[in-house]
C-alpha positions, -999 to +999 in steps of 0.1 A: -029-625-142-026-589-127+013-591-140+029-556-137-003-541-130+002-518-100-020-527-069-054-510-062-053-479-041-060-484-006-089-465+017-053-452+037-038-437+005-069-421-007-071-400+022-037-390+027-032-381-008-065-357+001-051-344+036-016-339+018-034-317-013-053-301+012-016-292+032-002-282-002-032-258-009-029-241+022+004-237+023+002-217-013-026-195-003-005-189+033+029-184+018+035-148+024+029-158+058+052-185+056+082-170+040+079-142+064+076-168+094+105-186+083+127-154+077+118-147+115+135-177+127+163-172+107+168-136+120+163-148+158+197-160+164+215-131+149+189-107+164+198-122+199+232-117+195+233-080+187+243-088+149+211-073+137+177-058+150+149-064+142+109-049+149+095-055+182+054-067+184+055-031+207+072-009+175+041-023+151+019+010+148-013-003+128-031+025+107-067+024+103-077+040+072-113+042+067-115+074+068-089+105+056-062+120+066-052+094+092-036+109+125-003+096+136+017+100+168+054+093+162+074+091+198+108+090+183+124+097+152+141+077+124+130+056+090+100+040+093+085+015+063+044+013+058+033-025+048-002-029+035-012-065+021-044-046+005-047-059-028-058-028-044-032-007-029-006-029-037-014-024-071-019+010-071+014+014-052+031-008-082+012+013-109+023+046-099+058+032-096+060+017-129+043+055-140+068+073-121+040+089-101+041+110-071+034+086-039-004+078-031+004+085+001+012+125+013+026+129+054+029+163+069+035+170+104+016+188+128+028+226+111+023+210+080+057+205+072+060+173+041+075+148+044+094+127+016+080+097+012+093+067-010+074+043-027+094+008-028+090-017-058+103-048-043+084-080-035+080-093-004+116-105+015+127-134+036+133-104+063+101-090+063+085-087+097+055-110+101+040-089+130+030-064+102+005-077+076+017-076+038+051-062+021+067-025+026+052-002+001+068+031+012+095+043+030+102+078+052+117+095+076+107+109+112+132+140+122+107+155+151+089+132+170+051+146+175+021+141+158+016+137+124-013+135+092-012+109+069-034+112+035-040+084+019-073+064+001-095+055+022-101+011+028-122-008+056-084-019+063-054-012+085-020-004+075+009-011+094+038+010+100+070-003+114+107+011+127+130+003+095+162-016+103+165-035+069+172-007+045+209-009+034+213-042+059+199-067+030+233-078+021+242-086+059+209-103+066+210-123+038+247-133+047+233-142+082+205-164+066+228-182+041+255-189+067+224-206+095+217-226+064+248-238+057+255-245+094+225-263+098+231-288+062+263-294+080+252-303+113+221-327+096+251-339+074+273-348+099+249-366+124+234-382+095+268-399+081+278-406+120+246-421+123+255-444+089+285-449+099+271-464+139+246-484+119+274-503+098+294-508+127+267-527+140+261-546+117+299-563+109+299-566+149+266-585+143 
């Protein structure tokens, strides 16, 4: 007798245990991507009702930084943050932070005027943009649109730099993104117990 024994695996379960391992593998190695895509359907409904902006596919300026200094034409002023999902520069970025370094990256304009740059030590956020590859690892400001040079090492890679309309929002955005969530819980909630509560109907009227 086979008693509690439980029954052999089928051909069926094999393979979908592979194809789900296989799901949950690529999900890990694509989770940057993921958090950042999900954070962008969060921010769509907010975004399209003018409670908060966010970066346009047009605003995304990649870099290419093969070579050094790196020529950069900025149309219009204001904060801008550079993302890089390089891993080397990440780390670099993270080492001269936790040195307290001056930035790896130096941006004069086009009389050679500096400008500040600021070198962030977050991880990556739910409102990260996912049109730009990687995290934020610096942060500046724009006052005179026109050309500018940006030194930096040089990587077979591109860096991206985008308009910043997250700084000093987090708290709001994440607010936004909390209340969606709670909205939708209730919603699945509600049509869930309605849905119950149809089913048992049915059933005494049976």
């Amino acid at each position: 007798m086979n008693g509690g024994l439980p029954p052999p695996p089928t051909f069926r379960h094999i393979i979908g245990g592979i194809g789900l391992l296989l799901i949950l593998i690529i999900a890990f190695l694509n989770l940057p991507k993921i958090v950042k895509y999900i954070g962008a359907a969060l921010t769509y409904i907010p975004s399209q009702l003018g409670l908060i902006q966010v970066v346009s596919r047009s605003e995304v300026m990649p870099v290419d930084i093969h070579s050094s200094p790196t020529s950069i034409t900025f149309t219009r002023p204001g904060h801008y943050l550079l993302y890089t999902d390089e891993q080397d520069l990440l780390v670099v970025n993270d080492a001269i932070i936790a040195a307290n370094s001056k930035p790896w990256i130096n941006i004069e304009s086009g009389s050679g005027e500096p400008v500040q740059v600021n070198l962030i030590d977050r991880g990556m956020a739910f409102y990260d943009t996912p049109l730009a590859g990687g995290r934020p690892v610096a942060s500046f400001e724009i006052v005179q649109p026109g050309v500018y040079a940006m030194a930096h090492p040089r990587r077979p890679v591109y860096m991206y730099i985008v308009p910043d309309y997250t700084s000093g929002k987090e708290g709001k955005i994440t607010f936004f993104f909390i209340l969606e969530i709670v909205i939708v819980v209730l919603v699945i909630w509600y049509f869930s117990r309605r849905r119950r509560t149809e089913n048992n109907t049915w059933i005494c009227l049976s």
